[in-house]
N, C-alpha and C positions, 0 to 999 in steps of 0.2 A: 206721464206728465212731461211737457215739454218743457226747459229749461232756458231762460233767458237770463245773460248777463247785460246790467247797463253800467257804463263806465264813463262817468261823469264827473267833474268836480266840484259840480253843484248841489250841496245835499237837498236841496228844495227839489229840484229837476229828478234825482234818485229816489226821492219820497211819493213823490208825485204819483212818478211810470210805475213804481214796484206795485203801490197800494191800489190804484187804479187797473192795473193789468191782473192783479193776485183778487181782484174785486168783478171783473167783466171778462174773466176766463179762468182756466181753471192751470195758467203756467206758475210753475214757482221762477221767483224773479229773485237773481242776487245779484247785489249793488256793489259796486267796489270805487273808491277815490281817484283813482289814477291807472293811467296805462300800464304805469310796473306791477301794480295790485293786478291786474286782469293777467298782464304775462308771467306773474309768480304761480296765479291759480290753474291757469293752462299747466303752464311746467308741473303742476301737481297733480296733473288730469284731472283738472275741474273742469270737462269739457261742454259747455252749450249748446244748445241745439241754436240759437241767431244771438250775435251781440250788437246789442244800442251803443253808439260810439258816440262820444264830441269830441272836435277837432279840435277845440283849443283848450290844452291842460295843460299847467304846469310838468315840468320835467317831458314825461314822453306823450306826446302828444298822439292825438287822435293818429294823424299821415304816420306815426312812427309805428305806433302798435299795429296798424295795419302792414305794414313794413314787416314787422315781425311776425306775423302771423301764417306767411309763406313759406317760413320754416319748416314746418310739420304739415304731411301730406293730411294728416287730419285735423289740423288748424285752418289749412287753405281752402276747405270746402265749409267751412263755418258764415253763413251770410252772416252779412253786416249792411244794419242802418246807421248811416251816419244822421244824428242830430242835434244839429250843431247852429248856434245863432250868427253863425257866418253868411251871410245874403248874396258877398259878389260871386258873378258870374262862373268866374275860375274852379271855386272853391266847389260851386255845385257840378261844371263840368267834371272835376277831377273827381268828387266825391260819388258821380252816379257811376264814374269808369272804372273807381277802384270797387263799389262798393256796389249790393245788391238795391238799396234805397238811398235815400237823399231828403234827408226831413227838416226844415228851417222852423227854429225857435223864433215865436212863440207857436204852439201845436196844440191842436185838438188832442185828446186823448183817444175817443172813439176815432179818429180816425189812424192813430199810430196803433189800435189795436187791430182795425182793418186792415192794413198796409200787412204787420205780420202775420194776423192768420192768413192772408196770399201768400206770402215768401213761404211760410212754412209749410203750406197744402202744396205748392209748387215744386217744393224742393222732396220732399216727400213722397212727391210723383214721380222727379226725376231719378230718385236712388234706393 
């Protein structure tokens, strides 16, 4: 079973993708509040197979955890969707450059669960 963390500060947006993704496939999805809640579980090897990111959170933000994620040679191959209600331009260049997707709030569901089964059939091919 494939393993999805989302790392949001929206408890609506973490309710949502968990139940709906745990509802239209068969991944377990775990939720966390913040970027340091996602970098404590890593530190514990609580490691995912893709993490759903937003950019804008309190304390560490989406651009920071990503920052931090290059630490560990098995952190750095962890896709990441960023899903983030940020719209300008920049945010989505930099967010497809760092990241493996680039997904703008508000979002379909079925289609953010099509987006991961690609990255994850893809990445699964590649390793």
């Amino acid at each position: 079973m494939k393993k999805i963390m989302v790392v949001d500060d929206d408890p609506d947006v973490r309710t949502s993708v968990k139940y709906a993704l745990e509802y239209y496939s068969d991944y377990e999805v775990i939720c966390v509040e913040s970027g340091s809640s996602c970098y404590e579980l890593l530190k514990n090897n609580e490691i995912p197979d893709l993490i759903i990111l937003d950019i804008m959170m309190p304390g560490m933000s989406g651009w920071m955890l990503n920052d931090r994620l290059k630490e560990k040679p098995s952190w750095k191959r962890i896709p990441i969707v960023f899903l983030t209600a940020r719209w300008d331009k920049f945010a989505e260049d930099l967010g497809k450059e760092l990241g493996t997707d680039y997904i703008k709030k508000p979002f379909d569901i079925k289609d953010l669960k099509k987006r991961i089964d690609e990255i994850l059939k893809a990445y699964n091919e590649n390793n």
